[in-house]
Residue frames relative to the residue before (quaternion, step in Angstrom):
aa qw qx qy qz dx dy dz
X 1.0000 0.0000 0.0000 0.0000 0.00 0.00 0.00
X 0.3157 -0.5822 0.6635 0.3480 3.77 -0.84 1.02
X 0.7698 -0.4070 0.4667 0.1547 2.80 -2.52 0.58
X 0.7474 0.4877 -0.1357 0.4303 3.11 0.65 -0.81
X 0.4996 0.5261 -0.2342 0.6471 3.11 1.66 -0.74
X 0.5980 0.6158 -0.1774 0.4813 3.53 0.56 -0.82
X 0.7299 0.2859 -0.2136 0.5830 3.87 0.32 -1.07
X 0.3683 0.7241 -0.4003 0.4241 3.84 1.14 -0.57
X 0.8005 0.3033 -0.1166 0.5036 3.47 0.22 -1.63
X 0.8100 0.3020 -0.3881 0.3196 3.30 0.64 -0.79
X 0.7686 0.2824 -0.1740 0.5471 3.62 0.63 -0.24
X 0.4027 -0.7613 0.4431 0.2490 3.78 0.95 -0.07
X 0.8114 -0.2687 0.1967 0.4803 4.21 -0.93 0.10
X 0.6454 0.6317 -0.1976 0.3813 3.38 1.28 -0.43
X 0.6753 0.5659 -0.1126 0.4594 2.90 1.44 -1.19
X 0.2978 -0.7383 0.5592 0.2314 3.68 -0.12 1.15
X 0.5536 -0.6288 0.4351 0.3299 4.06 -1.56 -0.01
X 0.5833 0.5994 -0.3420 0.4284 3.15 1.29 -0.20
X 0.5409 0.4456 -0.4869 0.5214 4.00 1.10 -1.03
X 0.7451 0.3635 -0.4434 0.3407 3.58 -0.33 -1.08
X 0.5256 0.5022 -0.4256 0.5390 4.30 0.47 -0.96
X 0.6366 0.5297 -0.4887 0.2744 4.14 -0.41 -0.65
X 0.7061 0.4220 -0.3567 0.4428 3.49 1.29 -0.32
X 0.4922 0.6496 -0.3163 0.4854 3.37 1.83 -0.20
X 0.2731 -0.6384 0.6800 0.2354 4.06 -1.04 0.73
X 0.1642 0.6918 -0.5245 0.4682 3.53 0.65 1.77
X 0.0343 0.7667 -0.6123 -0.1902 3.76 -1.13 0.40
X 0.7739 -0.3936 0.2143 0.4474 2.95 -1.39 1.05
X 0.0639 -0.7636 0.6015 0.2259 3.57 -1.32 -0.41
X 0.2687 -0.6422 0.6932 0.1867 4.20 -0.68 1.52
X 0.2553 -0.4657 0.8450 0.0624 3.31 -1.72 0.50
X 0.3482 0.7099 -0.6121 -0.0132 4.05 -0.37 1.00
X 0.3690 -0.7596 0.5324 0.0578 3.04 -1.11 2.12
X 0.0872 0.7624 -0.6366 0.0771 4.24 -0.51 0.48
X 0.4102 -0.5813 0.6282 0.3149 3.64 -1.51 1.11
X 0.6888 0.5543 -0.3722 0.2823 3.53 0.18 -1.23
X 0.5021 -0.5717 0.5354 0.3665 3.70 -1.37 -0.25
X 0.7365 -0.4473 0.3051 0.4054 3.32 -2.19 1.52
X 0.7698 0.5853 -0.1154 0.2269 3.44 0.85 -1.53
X 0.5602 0.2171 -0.2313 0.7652 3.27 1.92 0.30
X 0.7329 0.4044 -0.5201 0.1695 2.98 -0.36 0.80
X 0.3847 0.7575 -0.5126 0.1240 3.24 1.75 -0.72
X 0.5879 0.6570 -0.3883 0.2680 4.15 0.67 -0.70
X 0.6680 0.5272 -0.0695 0.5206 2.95 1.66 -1.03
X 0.5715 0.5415 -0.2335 0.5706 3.38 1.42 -0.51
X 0.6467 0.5053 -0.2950 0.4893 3.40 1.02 -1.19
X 0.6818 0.4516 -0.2622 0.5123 3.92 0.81 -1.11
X 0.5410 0.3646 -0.4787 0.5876 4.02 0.99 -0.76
X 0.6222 0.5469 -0.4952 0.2619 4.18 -0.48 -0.03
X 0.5187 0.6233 -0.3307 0.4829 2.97 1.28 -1.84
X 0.8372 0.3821 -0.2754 0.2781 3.13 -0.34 -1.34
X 0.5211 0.5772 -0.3382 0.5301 3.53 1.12 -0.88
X 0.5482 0.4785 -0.3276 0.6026 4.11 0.91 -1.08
X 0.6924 0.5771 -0.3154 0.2966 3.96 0.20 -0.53
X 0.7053 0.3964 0.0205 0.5874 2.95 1.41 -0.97
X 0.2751 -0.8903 0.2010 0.3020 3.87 1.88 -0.31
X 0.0439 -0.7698 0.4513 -0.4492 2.28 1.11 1.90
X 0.3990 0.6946 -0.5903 0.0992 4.01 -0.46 0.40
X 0.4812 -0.6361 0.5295 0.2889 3.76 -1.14 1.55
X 0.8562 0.1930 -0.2749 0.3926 3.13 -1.71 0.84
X 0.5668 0.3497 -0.4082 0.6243 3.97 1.44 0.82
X 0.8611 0.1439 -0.0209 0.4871 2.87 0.03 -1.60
X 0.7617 0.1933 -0.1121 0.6082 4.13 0.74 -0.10
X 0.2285 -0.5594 0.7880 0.1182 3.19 -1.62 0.42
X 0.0891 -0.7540 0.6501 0.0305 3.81 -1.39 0.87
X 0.2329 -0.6801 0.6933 0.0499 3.56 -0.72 1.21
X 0.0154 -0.8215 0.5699 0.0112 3.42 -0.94 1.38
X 0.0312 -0.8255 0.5618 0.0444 3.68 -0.72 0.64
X 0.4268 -0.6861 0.5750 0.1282 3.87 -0.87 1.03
X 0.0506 0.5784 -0.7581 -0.2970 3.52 -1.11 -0.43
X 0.2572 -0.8102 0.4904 0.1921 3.62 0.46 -0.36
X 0.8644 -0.2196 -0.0143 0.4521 3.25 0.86 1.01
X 0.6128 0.4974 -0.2285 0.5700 3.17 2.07 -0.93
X 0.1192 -0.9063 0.4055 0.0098 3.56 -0.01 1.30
X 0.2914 0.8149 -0.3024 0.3994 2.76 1.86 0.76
X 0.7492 0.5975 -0.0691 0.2775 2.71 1.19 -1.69
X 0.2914 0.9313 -0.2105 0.0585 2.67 2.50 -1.20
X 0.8066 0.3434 -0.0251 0.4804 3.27 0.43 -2.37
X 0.4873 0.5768 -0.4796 0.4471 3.90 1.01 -0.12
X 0.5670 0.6114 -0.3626 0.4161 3.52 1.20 -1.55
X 0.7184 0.5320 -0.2879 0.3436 3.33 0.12 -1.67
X 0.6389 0.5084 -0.3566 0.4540 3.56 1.26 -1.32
X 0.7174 0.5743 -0.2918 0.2652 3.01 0.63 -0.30
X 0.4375 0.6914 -0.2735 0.5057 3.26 2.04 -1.02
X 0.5722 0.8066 -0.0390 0.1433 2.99 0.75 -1.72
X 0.8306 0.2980 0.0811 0.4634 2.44 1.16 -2.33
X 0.3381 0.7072 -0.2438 0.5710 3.14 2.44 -0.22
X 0.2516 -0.8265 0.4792 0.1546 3.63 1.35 -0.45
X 0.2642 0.8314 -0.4373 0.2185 3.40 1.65 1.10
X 0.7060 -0.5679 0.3162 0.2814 3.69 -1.04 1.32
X 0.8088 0.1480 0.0213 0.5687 3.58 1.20 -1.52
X 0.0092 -0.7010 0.6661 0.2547 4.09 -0.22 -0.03
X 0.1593 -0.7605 0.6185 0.1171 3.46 -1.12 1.06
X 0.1540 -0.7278 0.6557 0.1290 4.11 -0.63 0.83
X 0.4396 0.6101 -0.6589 0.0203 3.02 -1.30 0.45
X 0.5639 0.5750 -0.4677 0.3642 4.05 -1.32 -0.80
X 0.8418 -0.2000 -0.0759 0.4956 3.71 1.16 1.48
X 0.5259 -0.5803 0.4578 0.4207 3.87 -0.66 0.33
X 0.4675 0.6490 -0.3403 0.4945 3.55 1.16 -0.79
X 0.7471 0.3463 -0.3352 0.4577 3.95 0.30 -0.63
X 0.6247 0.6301 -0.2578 0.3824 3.63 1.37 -0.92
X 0.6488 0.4967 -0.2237 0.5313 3.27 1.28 -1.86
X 0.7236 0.6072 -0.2209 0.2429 3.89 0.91 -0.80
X 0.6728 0.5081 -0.1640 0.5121 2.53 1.87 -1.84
X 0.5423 0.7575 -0.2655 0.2481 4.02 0.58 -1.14
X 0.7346 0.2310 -0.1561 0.6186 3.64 0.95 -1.05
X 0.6473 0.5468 -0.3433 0.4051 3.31 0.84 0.30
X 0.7290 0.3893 -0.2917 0.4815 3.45 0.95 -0.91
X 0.6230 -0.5859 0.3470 0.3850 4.19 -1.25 0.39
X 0.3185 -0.7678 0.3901 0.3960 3.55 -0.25 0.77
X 0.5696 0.5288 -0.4937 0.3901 3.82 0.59 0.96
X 0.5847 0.5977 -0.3734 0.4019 2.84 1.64 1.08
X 0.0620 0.9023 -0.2914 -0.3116 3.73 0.41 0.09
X 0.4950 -0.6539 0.5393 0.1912 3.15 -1.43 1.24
X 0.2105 -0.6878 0.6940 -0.0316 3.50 -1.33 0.76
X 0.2718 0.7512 -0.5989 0.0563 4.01 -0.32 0.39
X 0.0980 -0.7092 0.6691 0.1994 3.12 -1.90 -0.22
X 0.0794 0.8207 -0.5607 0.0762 3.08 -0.75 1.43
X 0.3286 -0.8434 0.2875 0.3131 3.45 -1.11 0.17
X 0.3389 0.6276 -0.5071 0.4838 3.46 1.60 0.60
X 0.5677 -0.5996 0.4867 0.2850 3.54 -1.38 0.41
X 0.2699 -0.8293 0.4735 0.1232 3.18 -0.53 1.55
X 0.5820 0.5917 -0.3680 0.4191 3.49 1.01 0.82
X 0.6982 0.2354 -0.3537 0.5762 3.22 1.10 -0.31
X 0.2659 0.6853 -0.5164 0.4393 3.96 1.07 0.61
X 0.4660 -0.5812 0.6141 0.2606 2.95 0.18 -1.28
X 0.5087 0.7432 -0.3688 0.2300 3.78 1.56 -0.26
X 0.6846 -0.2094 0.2018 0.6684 3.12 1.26 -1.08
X 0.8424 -0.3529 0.2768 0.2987 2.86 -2.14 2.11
X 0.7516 -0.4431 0.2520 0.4186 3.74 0.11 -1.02
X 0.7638 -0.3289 0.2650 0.4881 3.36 -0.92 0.40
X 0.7802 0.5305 -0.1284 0.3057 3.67 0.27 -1.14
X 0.7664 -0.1343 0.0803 0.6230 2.82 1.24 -1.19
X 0.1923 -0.8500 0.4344 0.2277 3.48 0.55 1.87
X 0.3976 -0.6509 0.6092 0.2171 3.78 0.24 -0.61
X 0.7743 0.2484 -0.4080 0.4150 3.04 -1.67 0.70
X 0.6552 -0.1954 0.4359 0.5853 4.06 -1.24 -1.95
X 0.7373 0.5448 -0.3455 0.2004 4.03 1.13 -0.11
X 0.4729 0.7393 -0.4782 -0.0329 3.37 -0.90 0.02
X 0.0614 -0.8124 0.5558 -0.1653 3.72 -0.37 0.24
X 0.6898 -0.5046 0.4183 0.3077 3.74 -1.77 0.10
X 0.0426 -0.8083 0.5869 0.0189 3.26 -1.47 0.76
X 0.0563 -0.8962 0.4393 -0.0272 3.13 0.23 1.31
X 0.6430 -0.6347 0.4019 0.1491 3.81 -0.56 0.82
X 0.2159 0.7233 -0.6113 0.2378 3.12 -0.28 2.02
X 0.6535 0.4001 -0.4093 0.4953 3.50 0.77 -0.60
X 0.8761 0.1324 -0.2586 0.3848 3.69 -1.32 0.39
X 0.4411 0.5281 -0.6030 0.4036 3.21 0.68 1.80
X 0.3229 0.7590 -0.5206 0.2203 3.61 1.19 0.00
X 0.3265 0.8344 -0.3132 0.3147 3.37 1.26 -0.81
X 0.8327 0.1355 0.0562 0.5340 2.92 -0.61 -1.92
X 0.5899 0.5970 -0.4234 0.3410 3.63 0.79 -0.20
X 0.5440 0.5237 -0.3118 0.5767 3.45 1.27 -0.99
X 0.6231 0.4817 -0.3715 0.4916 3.78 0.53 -0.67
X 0.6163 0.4091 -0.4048 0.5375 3.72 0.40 -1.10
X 0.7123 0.5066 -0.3970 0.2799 3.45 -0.09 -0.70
X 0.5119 0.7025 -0.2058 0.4496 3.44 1.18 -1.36
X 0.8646 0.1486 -0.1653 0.4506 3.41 0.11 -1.34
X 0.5380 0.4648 -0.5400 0.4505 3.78 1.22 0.36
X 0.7979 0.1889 -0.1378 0.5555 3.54 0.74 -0.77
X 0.0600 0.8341 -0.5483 -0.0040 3.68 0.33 1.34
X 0.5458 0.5719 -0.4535 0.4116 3.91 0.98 0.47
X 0.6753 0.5830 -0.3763 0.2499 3.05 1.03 -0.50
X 0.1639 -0.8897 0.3160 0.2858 3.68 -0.28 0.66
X 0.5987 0.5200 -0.1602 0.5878 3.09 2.44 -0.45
X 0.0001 0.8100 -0.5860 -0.0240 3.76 -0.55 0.49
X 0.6554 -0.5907 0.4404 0.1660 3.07 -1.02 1.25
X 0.2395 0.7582 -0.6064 -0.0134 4.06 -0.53 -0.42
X 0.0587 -0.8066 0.5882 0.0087 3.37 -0.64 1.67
X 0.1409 -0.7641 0.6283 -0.0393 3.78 -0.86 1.02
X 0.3012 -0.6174 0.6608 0.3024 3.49 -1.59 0.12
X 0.3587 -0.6537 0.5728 0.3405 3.93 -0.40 0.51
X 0.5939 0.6240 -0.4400 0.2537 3.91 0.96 -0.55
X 0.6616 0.5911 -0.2999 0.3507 3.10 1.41 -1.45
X 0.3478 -0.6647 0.5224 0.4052 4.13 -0.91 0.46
X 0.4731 0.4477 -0.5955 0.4702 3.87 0.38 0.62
X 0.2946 0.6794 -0.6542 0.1541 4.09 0.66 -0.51
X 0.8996 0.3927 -0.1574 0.1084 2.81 -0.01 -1.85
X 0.4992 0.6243 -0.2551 0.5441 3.46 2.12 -0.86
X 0.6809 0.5442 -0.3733 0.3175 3.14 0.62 -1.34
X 0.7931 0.4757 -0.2688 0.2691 2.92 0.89 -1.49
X 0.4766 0.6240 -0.2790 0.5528 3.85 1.83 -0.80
X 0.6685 0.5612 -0.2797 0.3998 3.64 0.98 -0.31
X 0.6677 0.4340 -0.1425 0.5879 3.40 1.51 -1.28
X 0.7165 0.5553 -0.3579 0.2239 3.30 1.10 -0.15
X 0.4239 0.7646 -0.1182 0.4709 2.67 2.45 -1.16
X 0.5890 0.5363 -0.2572 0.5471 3.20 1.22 -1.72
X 0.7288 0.5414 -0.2919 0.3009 3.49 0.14 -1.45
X 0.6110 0.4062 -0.3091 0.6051 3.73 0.92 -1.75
X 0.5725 0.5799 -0.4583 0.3549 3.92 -0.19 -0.29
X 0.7165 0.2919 -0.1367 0.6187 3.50 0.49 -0.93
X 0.3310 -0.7657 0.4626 0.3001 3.61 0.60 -0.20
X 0.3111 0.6930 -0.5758 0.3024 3.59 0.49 1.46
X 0.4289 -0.6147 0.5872 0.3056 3.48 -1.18 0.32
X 0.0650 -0.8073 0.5838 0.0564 3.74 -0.85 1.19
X 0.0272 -0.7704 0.6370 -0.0054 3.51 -0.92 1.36
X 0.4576 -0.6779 0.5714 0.0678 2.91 -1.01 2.24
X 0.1624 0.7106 -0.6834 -0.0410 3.46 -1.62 0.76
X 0.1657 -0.7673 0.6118 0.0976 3.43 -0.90 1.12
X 0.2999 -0.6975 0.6311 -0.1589 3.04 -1.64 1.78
X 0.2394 0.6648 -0.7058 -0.0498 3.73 -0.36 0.57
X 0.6531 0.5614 -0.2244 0.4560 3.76 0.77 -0.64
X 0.3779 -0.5511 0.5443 0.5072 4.06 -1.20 0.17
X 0.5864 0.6543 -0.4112 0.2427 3.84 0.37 -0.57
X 0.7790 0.3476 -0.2245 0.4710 2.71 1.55 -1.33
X 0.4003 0.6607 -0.5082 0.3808 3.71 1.58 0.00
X 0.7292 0.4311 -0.1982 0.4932 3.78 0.69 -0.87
X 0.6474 0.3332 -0.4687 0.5001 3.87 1.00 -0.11
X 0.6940 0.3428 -0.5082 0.3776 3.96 0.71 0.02
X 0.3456 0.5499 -0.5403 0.5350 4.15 1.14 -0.39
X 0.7731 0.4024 -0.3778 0.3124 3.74 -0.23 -0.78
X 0.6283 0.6089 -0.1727 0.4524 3.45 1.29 -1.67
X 0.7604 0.2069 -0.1630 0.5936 3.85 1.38 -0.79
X 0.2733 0.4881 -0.5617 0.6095 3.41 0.85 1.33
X 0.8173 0.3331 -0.2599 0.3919 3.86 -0.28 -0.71
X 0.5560 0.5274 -0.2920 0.5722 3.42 1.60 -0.81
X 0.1817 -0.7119 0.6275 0.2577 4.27 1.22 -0.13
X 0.0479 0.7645 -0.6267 0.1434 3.41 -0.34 1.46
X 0.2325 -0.8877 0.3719 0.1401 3.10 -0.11 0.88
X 0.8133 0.1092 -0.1211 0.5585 3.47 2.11 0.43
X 0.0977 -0.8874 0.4323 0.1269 3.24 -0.32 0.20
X 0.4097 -0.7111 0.5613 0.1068 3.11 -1.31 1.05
X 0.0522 -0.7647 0.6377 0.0769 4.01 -0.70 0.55
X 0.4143 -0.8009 0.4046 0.1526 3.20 -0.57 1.32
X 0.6690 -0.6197 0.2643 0.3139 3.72 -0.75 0.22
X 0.5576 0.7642 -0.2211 0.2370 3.24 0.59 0.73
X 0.7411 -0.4870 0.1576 0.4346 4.03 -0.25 0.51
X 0.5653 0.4668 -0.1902 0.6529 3.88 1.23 -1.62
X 0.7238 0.4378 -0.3785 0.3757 3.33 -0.11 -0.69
X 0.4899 0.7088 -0.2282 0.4533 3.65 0.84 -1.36
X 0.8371 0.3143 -0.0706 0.4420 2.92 0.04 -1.82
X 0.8088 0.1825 -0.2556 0.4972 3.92 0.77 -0.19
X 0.0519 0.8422 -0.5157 0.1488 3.27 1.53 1.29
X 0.8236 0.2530 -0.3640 0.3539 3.56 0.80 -0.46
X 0.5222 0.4958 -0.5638 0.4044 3.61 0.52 0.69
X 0.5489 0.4388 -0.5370 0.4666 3.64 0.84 -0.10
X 0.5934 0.6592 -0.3496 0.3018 3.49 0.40 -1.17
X 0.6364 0.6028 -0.2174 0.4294 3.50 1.16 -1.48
X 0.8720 0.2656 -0.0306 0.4100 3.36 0.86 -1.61
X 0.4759 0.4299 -0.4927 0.5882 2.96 1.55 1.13
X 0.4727 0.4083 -0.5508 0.5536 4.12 0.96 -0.32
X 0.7094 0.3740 -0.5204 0.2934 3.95 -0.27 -1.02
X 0.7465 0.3877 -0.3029 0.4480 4.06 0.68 -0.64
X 0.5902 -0.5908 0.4496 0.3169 3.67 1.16 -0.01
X 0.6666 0.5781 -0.3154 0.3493 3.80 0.65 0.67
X 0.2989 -0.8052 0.4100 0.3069 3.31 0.16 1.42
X 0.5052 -0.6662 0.5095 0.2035 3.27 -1.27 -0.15
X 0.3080 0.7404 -0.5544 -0.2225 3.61 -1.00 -0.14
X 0.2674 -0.5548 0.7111 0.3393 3.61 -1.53 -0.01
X 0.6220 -0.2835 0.6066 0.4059 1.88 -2.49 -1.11
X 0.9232 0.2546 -0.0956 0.2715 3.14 0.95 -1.28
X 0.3228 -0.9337 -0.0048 0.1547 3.45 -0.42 1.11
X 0.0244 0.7968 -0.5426 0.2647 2.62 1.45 1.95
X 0.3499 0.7951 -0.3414 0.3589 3.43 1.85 -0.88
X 0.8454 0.4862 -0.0450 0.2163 3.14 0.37 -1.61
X 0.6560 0.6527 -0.1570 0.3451 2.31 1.81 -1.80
X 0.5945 0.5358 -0.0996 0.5912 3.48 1.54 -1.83
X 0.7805 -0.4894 0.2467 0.3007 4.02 0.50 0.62
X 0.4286 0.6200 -0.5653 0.3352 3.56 1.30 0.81
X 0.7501 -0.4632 0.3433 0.3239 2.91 -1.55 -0.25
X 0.7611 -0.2492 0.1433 0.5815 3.17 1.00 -1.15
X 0.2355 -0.7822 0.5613 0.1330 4.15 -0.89 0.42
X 0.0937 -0.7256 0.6817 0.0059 3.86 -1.26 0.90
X 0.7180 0.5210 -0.3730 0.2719 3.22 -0.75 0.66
X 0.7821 -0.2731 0.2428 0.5047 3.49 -1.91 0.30
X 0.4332 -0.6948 0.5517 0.1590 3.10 -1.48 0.81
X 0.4251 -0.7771 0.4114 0.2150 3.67 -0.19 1.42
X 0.6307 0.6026 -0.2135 0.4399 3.21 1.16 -0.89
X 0.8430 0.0467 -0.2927 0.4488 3.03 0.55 -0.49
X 0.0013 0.6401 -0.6000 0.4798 3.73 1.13 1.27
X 0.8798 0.2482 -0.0954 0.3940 3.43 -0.54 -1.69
X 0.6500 0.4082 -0.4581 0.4483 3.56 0.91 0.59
X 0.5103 0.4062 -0.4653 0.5984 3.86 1.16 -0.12
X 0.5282 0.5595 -0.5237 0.3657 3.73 0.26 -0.04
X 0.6703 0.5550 -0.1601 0.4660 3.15 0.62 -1.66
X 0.6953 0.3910 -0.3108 0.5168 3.79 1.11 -0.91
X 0.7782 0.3316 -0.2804 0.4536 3.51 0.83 -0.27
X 0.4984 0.6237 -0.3213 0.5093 2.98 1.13 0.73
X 0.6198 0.6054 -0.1463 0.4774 2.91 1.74 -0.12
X 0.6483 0.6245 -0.1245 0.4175 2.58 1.42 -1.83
X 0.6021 0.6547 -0.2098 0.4059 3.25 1.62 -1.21
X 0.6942 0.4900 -0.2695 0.4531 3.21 0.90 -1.65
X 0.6360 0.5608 -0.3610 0.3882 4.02 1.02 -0.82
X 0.7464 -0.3782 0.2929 0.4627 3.66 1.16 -0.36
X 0.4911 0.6843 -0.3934 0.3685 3.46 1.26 -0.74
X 0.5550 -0.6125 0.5457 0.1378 3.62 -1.26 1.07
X 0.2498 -0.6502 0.5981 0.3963 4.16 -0.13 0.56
X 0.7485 0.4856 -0.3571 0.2767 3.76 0.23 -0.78
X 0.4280 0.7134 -0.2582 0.4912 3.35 2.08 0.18
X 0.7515 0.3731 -0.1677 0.5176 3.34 0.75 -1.56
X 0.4177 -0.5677 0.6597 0.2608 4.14 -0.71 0.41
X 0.6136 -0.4823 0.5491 0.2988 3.03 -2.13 0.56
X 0.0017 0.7921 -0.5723 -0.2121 3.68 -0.39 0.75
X 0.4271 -0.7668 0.4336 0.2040 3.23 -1.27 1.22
X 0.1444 -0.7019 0.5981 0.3588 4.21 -0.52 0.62
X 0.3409 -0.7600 0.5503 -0.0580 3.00 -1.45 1.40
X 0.4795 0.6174 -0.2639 0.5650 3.77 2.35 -0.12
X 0.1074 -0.8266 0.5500 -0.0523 2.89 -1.04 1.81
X 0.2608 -0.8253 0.4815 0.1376 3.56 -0.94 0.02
X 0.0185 -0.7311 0.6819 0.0138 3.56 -0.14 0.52
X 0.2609 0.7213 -0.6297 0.1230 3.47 -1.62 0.77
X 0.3785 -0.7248 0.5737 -0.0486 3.12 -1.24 1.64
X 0.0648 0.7821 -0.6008 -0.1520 3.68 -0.54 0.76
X 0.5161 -0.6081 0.5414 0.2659 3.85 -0.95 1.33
X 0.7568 0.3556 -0.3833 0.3923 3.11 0.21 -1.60
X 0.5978 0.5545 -0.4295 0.3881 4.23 0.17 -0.44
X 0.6274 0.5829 -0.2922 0.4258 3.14 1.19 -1.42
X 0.7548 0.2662 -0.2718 0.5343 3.73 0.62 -1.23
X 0.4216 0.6810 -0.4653 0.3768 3.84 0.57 0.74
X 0.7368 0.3644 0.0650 0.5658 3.12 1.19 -1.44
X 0.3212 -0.7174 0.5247 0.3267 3.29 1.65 0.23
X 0.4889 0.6052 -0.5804 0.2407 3.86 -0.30 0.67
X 0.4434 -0.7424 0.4744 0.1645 3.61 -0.97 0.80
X 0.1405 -0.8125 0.5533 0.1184 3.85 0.20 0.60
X 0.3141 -0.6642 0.5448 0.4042 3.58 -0.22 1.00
X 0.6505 -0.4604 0.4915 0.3512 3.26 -1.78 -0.37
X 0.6615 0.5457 -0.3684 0.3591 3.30 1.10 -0.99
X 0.6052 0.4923 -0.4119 0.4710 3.68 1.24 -0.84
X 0.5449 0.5400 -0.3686 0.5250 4.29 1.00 -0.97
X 0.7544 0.4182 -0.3367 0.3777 3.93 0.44 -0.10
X 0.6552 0.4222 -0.2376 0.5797 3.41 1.38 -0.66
X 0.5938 0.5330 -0.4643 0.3845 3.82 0.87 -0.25
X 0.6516 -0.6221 0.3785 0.2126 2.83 -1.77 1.35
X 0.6377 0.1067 0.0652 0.7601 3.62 1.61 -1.40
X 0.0537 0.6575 -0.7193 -0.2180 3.65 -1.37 0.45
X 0.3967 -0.6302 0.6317 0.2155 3.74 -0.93 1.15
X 0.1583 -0.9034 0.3978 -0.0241 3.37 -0.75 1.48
């Protein structure tokens, strides 16, 4: 008799795999499912532990984690999961883009439970019933990227107030493409800038829109929130230092590698309430129990040393409110 077949009878749809294993000298088993690549995330990996360590949780005592990447190919997504799956793994953990969440969900058995963090609203996805009470095997973090274009387009504005054109780079793959992109635009006609959209899921195509907003003389660029992008943050970065165009993100890995400046949810700690609710799960807790917690930690950061690269003046007022200024 499979296991799973097995916890069926004894406790029925209700019964997570971990209550019935606790009498077993077994350790747990994470399934952790990410679009992005091994090689950017380890920061994130390090903060999903912490949290798992919060909750007394520690890998290679008490758990064993099977990790899989798609690394950008988000295709590859729901094969991954099949694979988690078949490992017969206690928790499946999505995260490293909505794109792994929206993919992974109708695919995996709902006597698995899923755990994710994403930053598109997993309610009007379709991820889960509502914030409160997600329903079904789902629930997990939602951390806040769509309806900051706003103040980002502002941040941008007053670091780079000549600029009358601004760049805005997106992946069309990602399901925020399409908000994001109706957001930055809104943001953009407000301030009266001209926004030229370039969509990038590929490096080929990172370098045919860098090229496409070179001729358009953009005088900034915006990089939209999102996993592919992230991950090849430093070849955009490069071919916007070689044409002279600062950058911002949201996120401030953005910064770290030689933009200009980053706003937004802190990723880091995102991927430690994961890790805590990832826990919670493995102890017995019900996903349809635990709410959507929301990360509510921001970052702002200003690098000088880019700034005096690019010959751009950072007022003082923006160098007083910043969270880190990379010097």
């Amino acid at each position: 008799m499979q296991r799973r077949e097995f916890i069926t009878l004894a406790g029925g749809a209700a019964a997570w795999p971990l209550a019935v294993r606790a009498q077993q000298p077994t350790k747990a088993v994470i399934g952790y499912l990410s679009g992005r690549s091994p090689g950017n995330s380890s920061d994130f990996i390090a903060a999903f532990r912490q949290g798992l360590n919060e909750v007394g949780f520690a890998e290679g005592r008490s758990l064993t984690i099977e990790f899989r990447f798609a690394e950008g190919n988000f295709d590859q997504l729901p094969a991954l999961a099949a694979e988690l799956v078949a490992r017969n793994v206690d928790v499946l953990v999505a995260t490293g883009g909505t794109v792994t969440v929206v993919k992974v969900k109708p695919v995996v058995p709902r006597t698995v439970p899923i755990v994710f963090a994403m930053g598109g609203d997993p309610v009007k996805l379709g991820v889960v019933a509502s914030l409160n009470r997600p329903g079904d095997n789902i629930t997990g973090v939602a951390f806040l990227v769509n309806g900051l274009a706003g103040k980002q387009m502002e941040l941008l504005h007053r670091l780079v107030p000549t600029a009358g054109a601004v760049g805005f780079l997106v992946n069309p793959k990602d399901p925020n493409a399409e908000s994001d992109s109706r957001d930055a635009l809104a943001a953009a006609s407000l301030l009266g800038l001209r926004l030229v959209a370039g969509g990038a899921s590929t490096e080929s195509e990172i370098e045919a829109s860098l090229a496409a907003f070179a001729q358009e003389h953009v005088g900034a660029l915006f990089v939209d929130a999102e996993p592919f992008l992230l991950d090849h943050r430093k070849k955009i970065i490069a071919l916007a230092a070689q044409a002279a165009v600062p950058i911002v993100s949201q996120f401030r890995l953005f910064a770290e590698d030689g933009g200009l400046a980053s706003y937004g949810t802190s990723l880091t700690d995102a991927n430690r309430l994961l890790g805590v609710y990832a826990g919670r799960v493995l102890k017995g807790e019900k996903p349809d129990d635990l709410p959507v917690v929301q990360s509510t930690k921001f970052d702002f950061v200003v690098n000088v040393k880019a700034a005096k690269a690019l010959d751009v003046k950072v007022p003082s007022t923006l160098i007083a409110i910043a969270d880190e200024v990379i010097e």
